[in-house]
C-alpha positions as a Markdown table, in Angstrom:
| # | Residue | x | y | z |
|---|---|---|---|---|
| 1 | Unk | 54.0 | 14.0 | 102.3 |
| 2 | Unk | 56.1 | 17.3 | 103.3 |
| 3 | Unk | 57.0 | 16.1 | 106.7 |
| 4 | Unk | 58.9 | 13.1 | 104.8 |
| 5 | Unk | 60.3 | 14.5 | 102.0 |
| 6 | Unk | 62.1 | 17.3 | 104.8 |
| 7 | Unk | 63.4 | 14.4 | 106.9 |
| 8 | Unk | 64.7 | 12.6 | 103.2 |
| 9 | Unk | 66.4 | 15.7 | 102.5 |
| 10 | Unk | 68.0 | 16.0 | 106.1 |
| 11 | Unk | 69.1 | 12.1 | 105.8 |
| 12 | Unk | 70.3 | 13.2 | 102.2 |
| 13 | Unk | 72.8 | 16.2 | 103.7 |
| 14 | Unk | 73.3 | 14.6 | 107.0 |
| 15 | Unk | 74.4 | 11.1 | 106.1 |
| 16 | Unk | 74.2 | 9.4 | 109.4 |
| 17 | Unk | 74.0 | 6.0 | 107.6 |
| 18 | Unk | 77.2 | 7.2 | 106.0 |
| 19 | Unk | 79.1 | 7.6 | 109.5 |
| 20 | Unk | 82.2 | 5.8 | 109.4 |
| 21 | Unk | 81.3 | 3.9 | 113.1 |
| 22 | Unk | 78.1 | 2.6 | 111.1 |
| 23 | Unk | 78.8 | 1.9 | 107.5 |
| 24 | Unk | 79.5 | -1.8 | 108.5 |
| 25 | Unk | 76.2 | -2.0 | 110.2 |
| 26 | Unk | 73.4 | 1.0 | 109.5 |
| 27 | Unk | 70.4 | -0.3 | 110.2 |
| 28 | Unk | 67.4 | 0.5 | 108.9 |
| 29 | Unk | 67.5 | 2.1 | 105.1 |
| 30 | Unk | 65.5 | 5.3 | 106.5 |
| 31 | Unk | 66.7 | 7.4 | 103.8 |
| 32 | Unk | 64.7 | 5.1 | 101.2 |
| 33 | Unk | 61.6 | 4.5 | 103.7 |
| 34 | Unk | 61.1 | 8.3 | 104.3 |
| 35 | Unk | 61.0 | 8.5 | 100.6 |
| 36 | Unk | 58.4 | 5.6 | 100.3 |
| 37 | Unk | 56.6 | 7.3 | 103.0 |
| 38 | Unk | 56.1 | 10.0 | 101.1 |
| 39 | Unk | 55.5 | 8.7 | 97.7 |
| 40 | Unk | 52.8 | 7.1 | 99.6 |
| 41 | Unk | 51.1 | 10.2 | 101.0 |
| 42 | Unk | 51.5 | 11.4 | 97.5 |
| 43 | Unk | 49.5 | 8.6 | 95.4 |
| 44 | Unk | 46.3 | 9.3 | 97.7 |
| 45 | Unk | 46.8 | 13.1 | 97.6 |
| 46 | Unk | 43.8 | 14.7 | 95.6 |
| 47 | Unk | 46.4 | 17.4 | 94.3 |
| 48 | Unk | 49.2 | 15.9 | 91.9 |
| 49 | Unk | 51.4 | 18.3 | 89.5 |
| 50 | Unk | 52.9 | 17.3 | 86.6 |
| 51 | Unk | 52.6 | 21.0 | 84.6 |
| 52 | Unk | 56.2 | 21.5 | 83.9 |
| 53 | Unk | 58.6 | 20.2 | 81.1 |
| 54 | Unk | 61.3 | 18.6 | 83.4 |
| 55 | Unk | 58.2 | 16.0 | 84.4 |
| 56 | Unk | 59.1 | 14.4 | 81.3 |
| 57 | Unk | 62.3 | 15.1 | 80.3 |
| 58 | Unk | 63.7 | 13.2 | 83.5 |
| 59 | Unk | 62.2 | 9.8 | 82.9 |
| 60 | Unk | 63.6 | 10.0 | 78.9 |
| 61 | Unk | 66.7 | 11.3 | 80.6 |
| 62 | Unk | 66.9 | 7.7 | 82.6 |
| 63 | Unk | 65.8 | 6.2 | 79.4 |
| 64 | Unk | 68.4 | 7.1 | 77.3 |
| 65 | Unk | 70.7 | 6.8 | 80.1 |
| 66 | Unk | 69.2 | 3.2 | 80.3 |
| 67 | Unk | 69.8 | 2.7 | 76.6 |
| 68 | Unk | 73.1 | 4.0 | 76.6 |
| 69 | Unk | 74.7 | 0.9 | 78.4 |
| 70 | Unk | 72.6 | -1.2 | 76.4 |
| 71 | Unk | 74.1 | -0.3 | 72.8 |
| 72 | Unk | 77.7 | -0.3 | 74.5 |
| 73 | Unk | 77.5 | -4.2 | 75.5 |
| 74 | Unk | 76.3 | -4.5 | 78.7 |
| 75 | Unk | 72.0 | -5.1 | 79.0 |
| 76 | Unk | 72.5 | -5.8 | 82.5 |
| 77 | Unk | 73.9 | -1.8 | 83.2 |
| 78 | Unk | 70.5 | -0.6 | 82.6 |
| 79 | Unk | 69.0 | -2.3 | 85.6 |
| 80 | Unk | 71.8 | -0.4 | 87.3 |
| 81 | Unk | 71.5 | 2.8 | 86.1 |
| 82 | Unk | 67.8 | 2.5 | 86.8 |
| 83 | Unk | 68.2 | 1.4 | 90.7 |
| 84 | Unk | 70.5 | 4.1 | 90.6 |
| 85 | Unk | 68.4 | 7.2 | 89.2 |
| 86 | Unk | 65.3 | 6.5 | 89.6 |
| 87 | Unk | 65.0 | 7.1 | 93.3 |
| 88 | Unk | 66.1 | 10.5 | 92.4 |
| 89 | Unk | 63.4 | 10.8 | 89.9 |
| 90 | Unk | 60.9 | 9.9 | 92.7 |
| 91 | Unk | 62.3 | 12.5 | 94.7 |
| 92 | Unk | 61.8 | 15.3 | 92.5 |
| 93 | Unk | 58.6 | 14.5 | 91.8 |
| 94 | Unk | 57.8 | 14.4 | 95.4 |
| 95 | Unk | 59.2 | 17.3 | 96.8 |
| 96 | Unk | 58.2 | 19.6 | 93.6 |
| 97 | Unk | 54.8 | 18.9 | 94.2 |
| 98 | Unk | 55.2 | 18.9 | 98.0 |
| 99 | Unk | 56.4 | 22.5 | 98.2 |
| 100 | Unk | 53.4 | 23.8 | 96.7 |
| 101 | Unk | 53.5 | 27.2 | 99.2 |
| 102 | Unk | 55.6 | 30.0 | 100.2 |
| 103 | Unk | 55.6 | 28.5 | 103.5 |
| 104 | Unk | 56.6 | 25.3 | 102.0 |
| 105 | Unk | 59.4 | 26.5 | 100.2 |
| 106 | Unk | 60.8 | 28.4 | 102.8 |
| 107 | Unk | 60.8 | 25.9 | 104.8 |
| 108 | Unk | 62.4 | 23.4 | 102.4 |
| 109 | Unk | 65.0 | 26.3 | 101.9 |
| 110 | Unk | 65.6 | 26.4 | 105.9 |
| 111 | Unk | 66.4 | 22.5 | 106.0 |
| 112 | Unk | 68.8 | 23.1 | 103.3 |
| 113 | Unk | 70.4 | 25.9 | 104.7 |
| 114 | Unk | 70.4 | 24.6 | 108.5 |
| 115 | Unk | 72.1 | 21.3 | 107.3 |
| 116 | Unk | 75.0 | 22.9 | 105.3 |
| 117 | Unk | 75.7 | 25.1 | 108.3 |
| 118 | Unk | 75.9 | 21.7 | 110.1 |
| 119 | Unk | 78.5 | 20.0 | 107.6 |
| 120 | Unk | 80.0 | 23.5 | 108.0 |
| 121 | Unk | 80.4 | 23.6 | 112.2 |
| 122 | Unk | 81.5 | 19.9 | 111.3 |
| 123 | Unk | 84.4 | 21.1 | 109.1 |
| 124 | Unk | 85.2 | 23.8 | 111.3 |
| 125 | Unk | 85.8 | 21.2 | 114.0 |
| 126 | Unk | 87.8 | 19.0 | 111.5 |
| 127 | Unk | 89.9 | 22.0 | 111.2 |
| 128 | Unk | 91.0 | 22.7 | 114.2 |
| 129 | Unk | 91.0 | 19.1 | 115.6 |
| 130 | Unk | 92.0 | 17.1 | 112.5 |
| 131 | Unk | 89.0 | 15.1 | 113.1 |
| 132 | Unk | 85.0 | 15.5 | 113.2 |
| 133 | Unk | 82.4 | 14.0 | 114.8 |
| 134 | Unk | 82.0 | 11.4 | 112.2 |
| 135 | Unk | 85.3 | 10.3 | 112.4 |
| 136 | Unk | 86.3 | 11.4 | 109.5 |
| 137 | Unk | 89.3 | 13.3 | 108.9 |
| 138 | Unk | 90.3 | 16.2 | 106.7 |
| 139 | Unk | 91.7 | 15.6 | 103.1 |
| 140 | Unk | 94.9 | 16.1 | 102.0 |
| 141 | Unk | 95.8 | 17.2 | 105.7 |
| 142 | Unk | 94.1 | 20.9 | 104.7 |
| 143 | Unk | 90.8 | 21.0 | 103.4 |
| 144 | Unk | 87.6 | 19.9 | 105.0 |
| 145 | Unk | 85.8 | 17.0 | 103.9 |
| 146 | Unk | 82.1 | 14.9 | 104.7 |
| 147 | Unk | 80.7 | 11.8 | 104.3 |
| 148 | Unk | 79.0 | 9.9 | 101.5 |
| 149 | Unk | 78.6 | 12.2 | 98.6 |
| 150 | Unk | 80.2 | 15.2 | 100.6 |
| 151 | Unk | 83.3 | 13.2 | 100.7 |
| 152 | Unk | 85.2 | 15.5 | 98.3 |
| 153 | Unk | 86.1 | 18.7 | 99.3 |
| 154 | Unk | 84.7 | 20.0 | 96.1 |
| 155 | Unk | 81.5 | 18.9 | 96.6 |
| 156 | Unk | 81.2 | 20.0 | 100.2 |
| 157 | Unk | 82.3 | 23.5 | 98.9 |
| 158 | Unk | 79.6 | 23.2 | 96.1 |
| 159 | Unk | 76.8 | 21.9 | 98.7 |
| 160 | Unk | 77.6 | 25.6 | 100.9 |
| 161 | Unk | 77.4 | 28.0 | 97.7 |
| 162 | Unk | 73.9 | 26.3 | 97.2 |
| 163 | Unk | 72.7 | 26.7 | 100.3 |
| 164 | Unk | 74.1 | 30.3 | 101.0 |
| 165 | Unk | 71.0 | 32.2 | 99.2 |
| 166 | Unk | 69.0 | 30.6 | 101.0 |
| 167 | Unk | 70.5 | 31.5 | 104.4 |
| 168 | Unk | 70.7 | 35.2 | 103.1 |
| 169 | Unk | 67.1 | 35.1 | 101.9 |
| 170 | Unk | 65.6 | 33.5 | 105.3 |
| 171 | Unk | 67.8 | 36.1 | 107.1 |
| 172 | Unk | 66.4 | 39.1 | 105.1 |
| 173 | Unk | 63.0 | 38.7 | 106.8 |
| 174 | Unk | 63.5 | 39.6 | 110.7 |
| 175 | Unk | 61.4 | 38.8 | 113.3 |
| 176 | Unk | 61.6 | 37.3 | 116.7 |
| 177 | Unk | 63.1 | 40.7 | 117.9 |
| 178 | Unk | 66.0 | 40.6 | 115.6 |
| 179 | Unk | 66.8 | 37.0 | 116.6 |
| 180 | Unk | 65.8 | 35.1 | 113.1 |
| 181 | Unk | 68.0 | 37.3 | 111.3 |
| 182 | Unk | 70.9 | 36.8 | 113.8 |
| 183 | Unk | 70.3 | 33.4 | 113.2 |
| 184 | Unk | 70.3 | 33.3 | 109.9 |
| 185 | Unk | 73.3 | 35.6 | 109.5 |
| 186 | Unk | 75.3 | 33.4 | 111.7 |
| 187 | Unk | 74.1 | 30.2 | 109.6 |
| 188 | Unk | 75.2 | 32.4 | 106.1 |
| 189 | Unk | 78.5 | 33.2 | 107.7 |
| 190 | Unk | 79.4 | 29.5 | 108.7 |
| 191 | Unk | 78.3 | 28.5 | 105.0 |
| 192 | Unk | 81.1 | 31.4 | 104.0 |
| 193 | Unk | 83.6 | 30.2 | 106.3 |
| 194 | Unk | 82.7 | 26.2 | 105.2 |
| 195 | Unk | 83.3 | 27.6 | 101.9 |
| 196 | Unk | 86.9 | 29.0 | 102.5 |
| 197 | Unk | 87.8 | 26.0 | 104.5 |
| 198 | Unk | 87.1 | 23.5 | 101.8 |
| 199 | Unk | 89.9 | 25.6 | 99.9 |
| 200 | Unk | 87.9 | 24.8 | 96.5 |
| 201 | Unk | 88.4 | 27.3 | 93.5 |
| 202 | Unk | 85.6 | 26.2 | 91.5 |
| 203 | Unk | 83.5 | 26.9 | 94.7 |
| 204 | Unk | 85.4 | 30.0 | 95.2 |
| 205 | Unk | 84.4 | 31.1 | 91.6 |
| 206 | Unk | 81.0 | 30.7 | 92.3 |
| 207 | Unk | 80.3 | 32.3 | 95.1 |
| 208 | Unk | 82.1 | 35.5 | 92.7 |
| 209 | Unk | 79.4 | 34.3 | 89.8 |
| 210 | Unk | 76.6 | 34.6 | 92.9 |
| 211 | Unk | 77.6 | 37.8 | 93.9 |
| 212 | Unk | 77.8 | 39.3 | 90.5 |
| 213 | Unk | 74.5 | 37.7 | 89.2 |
| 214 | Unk | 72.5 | 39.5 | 92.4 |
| 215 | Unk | 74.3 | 42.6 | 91.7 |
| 216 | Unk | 73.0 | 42.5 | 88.1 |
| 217 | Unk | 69.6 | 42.2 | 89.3 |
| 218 | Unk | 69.9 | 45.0 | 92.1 |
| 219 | Unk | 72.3 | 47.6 | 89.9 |
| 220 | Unk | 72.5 | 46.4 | 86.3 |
| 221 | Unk | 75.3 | 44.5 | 84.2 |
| 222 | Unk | 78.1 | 47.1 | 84.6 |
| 223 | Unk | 78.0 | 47.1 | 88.4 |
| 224 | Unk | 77.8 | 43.5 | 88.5 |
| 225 | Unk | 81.1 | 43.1 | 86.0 |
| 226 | Unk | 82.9 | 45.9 | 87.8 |
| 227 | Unk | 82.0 | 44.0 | 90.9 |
| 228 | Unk | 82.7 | 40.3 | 89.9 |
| 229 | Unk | 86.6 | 41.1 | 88.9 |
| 230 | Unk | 87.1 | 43.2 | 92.2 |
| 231 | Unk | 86.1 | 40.6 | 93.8 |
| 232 | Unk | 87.4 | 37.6 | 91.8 |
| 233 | Unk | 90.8 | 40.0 | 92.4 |
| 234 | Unk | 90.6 | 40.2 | 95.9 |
| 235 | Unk | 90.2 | 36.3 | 96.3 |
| 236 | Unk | 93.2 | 35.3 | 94.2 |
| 237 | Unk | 95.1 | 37.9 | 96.8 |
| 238 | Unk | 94.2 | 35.7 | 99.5 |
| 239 | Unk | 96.5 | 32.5 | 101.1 |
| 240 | Unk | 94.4 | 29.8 | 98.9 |
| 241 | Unk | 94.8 | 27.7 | 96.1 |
| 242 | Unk | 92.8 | 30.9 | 94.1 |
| 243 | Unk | 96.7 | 31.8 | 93.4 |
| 244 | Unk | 97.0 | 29.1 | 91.6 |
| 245 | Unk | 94.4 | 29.3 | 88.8 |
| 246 | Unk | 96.5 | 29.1 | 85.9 |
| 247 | Unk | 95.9 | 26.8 | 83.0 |
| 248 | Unk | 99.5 | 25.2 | 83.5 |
| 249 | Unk | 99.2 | 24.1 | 86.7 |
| 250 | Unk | 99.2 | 20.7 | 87.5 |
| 251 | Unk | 95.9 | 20.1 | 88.9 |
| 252 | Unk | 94.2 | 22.1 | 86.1 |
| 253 | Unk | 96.1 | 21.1 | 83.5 |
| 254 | Unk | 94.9 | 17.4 | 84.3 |
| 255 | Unk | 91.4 | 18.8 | 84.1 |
| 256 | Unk | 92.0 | 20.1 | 80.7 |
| 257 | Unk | 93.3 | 16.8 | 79.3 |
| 258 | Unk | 90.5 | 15.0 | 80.9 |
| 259 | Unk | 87.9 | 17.5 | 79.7 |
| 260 | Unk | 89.7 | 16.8 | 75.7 |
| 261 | Unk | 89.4 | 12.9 | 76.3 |
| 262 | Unk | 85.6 | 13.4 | 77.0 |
| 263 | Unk | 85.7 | 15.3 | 73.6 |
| 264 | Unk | 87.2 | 12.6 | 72.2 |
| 265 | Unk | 84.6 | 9.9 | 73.6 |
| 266 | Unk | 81.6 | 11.6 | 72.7 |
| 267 | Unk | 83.3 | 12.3 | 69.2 |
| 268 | Unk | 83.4 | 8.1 | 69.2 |
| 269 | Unk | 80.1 | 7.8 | 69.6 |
| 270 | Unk | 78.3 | 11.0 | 69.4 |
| 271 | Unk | 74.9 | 9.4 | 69.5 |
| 272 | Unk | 74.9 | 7.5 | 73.0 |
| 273 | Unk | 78.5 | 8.3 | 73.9 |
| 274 | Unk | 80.4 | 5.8 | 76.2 |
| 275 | Unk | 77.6 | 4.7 | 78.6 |
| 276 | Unk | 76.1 | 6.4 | 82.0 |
| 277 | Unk | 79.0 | 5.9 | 84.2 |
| 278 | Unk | 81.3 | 4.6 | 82.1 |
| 279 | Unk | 83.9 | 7.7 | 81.7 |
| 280 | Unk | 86.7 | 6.1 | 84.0 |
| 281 | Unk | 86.3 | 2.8 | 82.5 |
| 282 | Unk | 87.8 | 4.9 | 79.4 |
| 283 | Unk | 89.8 | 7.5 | 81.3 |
| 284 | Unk | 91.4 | 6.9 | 84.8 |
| 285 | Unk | 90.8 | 10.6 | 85.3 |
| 286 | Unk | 87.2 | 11.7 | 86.2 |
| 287 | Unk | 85.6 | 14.5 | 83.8 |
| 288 | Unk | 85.9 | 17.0 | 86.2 |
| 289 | Unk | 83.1 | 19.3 | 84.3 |
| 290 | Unk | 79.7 | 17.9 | 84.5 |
| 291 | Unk | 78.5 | 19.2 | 81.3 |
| 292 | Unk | 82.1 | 16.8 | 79.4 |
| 293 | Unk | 80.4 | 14.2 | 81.3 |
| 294 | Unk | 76.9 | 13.7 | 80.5 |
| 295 | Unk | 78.4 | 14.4 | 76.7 |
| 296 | Unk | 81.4 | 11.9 | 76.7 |
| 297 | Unk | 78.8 | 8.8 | 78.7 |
| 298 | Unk | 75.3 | 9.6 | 76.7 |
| 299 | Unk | 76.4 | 11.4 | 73.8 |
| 300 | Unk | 74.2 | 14.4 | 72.0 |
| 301 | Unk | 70.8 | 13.1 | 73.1 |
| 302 | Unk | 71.7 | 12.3 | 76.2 |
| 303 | Unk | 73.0 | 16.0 | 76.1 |
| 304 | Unk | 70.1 | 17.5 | 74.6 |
| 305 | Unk | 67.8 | 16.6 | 77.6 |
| 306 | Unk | 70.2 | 17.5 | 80.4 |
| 307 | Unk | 70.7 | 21.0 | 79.1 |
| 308 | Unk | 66.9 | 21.5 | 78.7 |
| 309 | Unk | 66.3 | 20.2 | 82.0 |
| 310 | Unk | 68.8 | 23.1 | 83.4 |
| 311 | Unk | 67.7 | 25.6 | 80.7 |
| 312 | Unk | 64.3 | 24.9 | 81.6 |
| 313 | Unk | 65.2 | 25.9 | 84.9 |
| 314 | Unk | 67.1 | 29.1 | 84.3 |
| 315 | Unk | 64.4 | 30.3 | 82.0 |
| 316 | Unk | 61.7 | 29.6 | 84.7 |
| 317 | Unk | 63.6 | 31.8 | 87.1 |
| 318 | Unk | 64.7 | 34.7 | 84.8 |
| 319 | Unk | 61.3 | 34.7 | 83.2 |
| 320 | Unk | 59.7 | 35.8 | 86.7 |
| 321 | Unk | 62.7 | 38.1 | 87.6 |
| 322 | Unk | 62.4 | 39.9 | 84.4 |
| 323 | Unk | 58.5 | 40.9 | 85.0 |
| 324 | Unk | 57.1 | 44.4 | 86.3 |
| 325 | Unk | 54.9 | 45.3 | 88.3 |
| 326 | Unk | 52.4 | 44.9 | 85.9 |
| 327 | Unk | 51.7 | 41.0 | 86.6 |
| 328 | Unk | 50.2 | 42.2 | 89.7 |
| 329 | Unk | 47.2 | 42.8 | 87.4 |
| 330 | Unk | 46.4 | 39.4 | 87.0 |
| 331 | Unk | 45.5 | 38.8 | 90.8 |
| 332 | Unk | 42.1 | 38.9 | 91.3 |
| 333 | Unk | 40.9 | 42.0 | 92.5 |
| 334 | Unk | 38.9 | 41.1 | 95.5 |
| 335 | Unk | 42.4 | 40.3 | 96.8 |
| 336 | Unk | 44.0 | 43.5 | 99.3 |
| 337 | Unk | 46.1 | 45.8 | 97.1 |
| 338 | Unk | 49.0 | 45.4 | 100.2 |
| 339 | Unk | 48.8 | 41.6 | 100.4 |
| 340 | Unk | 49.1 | 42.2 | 96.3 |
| 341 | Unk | 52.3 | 44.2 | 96.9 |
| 342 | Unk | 53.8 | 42.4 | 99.4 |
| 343 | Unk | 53.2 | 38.6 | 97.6 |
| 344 | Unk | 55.0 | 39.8 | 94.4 |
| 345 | Unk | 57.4 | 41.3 | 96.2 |
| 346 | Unk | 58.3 | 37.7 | 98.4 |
| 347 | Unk | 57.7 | 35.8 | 94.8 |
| 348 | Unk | 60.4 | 37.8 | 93.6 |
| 349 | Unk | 62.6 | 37.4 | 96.3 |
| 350 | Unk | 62.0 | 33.7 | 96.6 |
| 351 | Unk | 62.4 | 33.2 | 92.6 |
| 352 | Unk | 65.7 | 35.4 | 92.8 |
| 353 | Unk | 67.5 | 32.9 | 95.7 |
| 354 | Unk | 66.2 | 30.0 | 93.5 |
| 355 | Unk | 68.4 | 31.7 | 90.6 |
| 356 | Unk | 71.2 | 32.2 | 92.9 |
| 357 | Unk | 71.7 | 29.0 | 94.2 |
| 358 | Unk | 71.2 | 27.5 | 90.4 |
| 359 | Unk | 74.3 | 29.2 | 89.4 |
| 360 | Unk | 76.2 | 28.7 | 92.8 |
| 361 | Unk | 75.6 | 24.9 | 91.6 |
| 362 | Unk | 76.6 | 25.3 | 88.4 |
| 363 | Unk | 79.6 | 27.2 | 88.4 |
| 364 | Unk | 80.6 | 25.0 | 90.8 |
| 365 | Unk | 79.8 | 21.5 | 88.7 |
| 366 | Unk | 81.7 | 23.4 | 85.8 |
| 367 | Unk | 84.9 | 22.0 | 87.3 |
| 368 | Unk | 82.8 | 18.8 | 88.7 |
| 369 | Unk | 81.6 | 15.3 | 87.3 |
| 370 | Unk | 78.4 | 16.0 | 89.2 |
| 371 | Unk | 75.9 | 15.6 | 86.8 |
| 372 | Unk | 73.7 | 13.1 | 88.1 |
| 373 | Unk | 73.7 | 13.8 | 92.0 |
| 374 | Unk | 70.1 | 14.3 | 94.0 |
| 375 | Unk | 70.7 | 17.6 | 95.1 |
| 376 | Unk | 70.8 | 19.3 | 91.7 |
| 377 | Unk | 67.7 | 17.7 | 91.1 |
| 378 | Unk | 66.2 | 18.9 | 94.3 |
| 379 | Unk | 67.0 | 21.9 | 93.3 |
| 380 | Unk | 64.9 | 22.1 | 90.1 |
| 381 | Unk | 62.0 | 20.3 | 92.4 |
| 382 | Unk | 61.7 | 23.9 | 94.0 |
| 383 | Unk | 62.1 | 25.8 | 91.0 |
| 384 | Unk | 59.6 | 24.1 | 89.4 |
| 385 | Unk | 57.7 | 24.0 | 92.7 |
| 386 | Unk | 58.0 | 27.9 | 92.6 |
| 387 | Unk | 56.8 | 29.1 | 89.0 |
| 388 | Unk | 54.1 | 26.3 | 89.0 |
| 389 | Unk | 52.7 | 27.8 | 92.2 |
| 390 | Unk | 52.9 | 31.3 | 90.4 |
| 391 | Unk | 51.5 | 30.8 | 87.4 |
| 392 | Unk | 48.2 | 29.9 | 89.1 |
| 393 | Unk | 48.6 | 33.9 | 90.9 |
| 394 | Unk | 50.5 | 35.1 | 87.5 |
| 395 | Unk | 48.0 | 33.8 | 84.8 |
| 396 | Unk | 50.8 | 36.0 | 82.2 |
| 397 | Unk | 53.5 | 33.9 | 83.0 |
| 398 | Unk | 54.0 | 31.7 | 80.0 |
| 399 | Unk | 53.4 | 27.8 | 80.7 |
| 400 | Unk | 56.3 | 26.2 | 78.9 |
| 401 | Unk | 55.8 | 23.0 | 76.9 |
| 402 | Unk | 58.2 | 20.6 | 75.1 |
| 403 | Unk | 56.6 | 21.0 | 71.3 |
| 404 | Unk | 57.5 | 24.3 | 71.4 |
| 405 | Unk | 61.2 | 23.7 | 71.6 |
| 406 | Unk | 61.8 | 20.6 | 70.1 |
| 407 | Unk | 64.1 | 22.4 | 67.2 |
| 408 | Unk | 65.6 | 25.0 | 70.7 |
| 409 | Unk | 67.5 | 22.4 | 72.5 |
| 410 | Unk | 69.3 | 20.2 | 70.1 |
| 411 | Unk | 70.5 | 23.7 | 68.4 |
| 412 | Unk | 71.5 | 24.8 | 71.8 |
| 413 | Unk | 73.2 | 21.3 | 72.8 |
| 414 | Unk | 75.5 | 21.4 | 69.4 |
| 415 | Unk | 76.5 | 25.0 | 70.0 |
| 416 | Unk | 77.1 | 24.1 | 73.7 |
| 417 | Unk | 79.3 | 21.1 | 72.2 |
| 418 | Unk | 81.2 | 23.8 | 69.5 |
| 419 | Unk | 81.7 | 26.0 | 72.4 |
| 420 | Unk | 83.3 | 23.7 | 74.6 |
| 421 | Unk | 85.3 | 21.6 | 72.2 |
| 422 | Unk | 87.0 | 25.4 | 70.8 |
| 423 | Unk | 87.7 | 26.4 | 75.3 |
| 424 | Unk | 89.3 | 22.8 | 75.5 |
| 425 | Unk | 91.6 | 23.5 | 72.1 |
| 426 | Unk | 92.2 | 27.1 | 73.3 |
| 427 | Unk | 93.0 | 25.8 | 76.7 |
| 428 | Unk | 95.1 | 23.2 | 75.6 |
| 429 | Unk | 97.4 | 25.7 | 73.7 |
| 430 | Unk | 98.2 | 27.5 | 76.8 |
| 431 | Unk | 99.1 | 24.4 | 79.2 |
């Protein structure tokens, strides 16, 4: 089941069937076989994992997605939004019960990272030759682009500040005479310089929101502030479109108006909202925040289980970083105090890059309509991979459970929606 779900997630980054020579004619689907292979492996696999809220909160996500496009008029859109998501479902099941080891989720964590540096080499060749190797060229004549759903610069930019912990975490471990971390290094620099290329602010934002989140963990919250506007400073002094991140400019200011007409559709129908998918059948103009979107198309419940299904994954993260030394008590002790030591201190690690890349993503989807792509939810496969994994070492970690935050989450999702609807009017004022 591994061995598929790693060459799914390469056919998910890489797109060959995406390549512009072969779009007309890609053969075989591979990317849906590899994922039937595994599901495959995974029905007849004695060990099966469902001990983590977001097990259930994405099929009722689809659900409600489902019924969304039902109470708008159209019956038929659930069978679409259905051959659309669920796949994606099936995929997180998979791989969060597939990387059920360290080893495992390193690995996973290597494929990730070795396939943005890919898209990366490929948009440093775009740059310099106008063209890469998929034929594809760059967009607007100065930022890099990719296939499929790397085609927007954005996206691409957002793809590289996931993937970047990772590179940094694999690199952090040496070996091979020095070579793995060279390797690594190299891989985390092209991911940096993929970054700059794709000339994306929102991506540029959150590699700052990376960088300060690690320095909280290392050095506290005033080193991490101190840290984040130096460094937010120094990239709005550099030649990018980082000078121009001002309310009244015309790209942002489009944002904003979009971001108030999704305020306006969910206010329309604040139960369902407008229908999965159906924001630019309202608006011409895409959300451009992924938290608008999920709002404006399935309204506050649809809402509700989005946020818990991120929140879920924050609190899984924070709730390990946040732990002494004192959960090494619940190992057994016939276990070598050393191995002790140094598992915690890898679990830590490991759980800290997971966080990392989380808010790489969603800084980045902030200023996206990217609420319903695969990688996100591949993503919260490995976080949930991760804490499940450690709360059979870490009996103290606390197993979360849906009945006891039933009242949590539609509280949070109304002050998220109070929160957002005052930045839009604020922002508004100022365009």
């Amino acid at each position: 089941m591994f061995f598929f779900m790693m060459v799914y997630l390469i056919l998910v980054i890489i797109r060959p069937q995406d390549y512009p020579a072969v779009v007309d004619s890609p053969g075989p689907p591979w990317q849906p076989i590899a994922l039937i292979l595994a599901a495959g492996f995974w029905l007849f696999s004695a060990r099966k994992s469902f001990a983590a809220p977001q097990y259930l909160l994405l099929p009722v996500f689809l659900l409600v997605a489902m019924i969304s496009k039902i109470v708008n008029g159209w019956t038929g859109g659930a069978i679409f939004v259905f051959a659309l998501f669920a796949p994606v479902i099936l995929a997180f099941v998979l791989l969060s019960n597939a990387a059920d080891t360290r080893g495992r989720l390193r690995t996973t964590m290597a494929v990730f990272a070795v396939c943005g540096a890919v898209l990366a080499v490929h948009g440093i060749q775009q740059s310099t030759t106008g063209i890469g190797w998929t034929g594809v060229e760059m967009s607007q004549e100065t930022r890099i682009q990719y296939v499929g759903i790397f085609n927007d610069p954005n996206d691409l930019g957002m793809l590289f500040v996931m993937c970047l912990p990772m590179a940094f975490y694999l690199g952090s471990r040496g070996g091979l005479l020095g070579l793995r971390r060279l390797f690594w290094w190299t891989a985390a620099g092209l991911l940096v310089y993929g970054i700059y290329l794709t000339n994306s602010r929102g991506t540029l934002l959150a590699l700052v929101a990376i960088l300060g989140v690690y320095i909280w963990q290392k050095r506290g919250l005033v080193a991490a502030g101190v840290l984040a506007v130096g460094a937010l400073a120094g990239l709005m002094a550099m030649p990018s479109r980082m000078q121009e991140l001002d309310s009244s400019e015309a790209s942002a200011a489009g944002r904003i108006d979009s971001w108030y007409e999704g305020i306006q559709m969910f206010i329309s129908d604040p139960l369902f909202g407008v229908g999965a998918g159906g924001y630019t059948d309202v608006n011409p103009l895409t959300a451009h925040n992924s938290f608008v979107l999920v709002l404006a198309e399935m309204g506050i419940i649809g809402f509700t289980i989005w946020l818990a299904i991120a929140g879920y994954s924050f609190r899984m993260t924070l709730q390990v970083l946040k732990r002494g030394d004192e959960v090494m008590d619940d190992v057994p002790a016939d276990v070598p105090d050393d191995e002790v030591v140094a598992g915690w201190r890898d679990d830590r690690a490991l759980t800290l890059t997971l966080l990392l890349s989380l808010v790489g993503y969603f800084v980045s989807a902030f200023f996206l309509s990217r609420s319903y792509v695969i990688i996100l939810y591949l993503l919260v496969a490995l976080i949930v991979a991760n804490y499940v994994r450690m709360r059979e070492t870490y009996s103290s970690l606390p197993a979360y459970s849906l009945d006891k935050d039933l009242v949590r989450w539609p509280v949070y999702a109304v002050l998220w929606v109070i929160g957002l609807y005052i930045m839009v009017k604020l922002l508004l004022a100022t365009v």
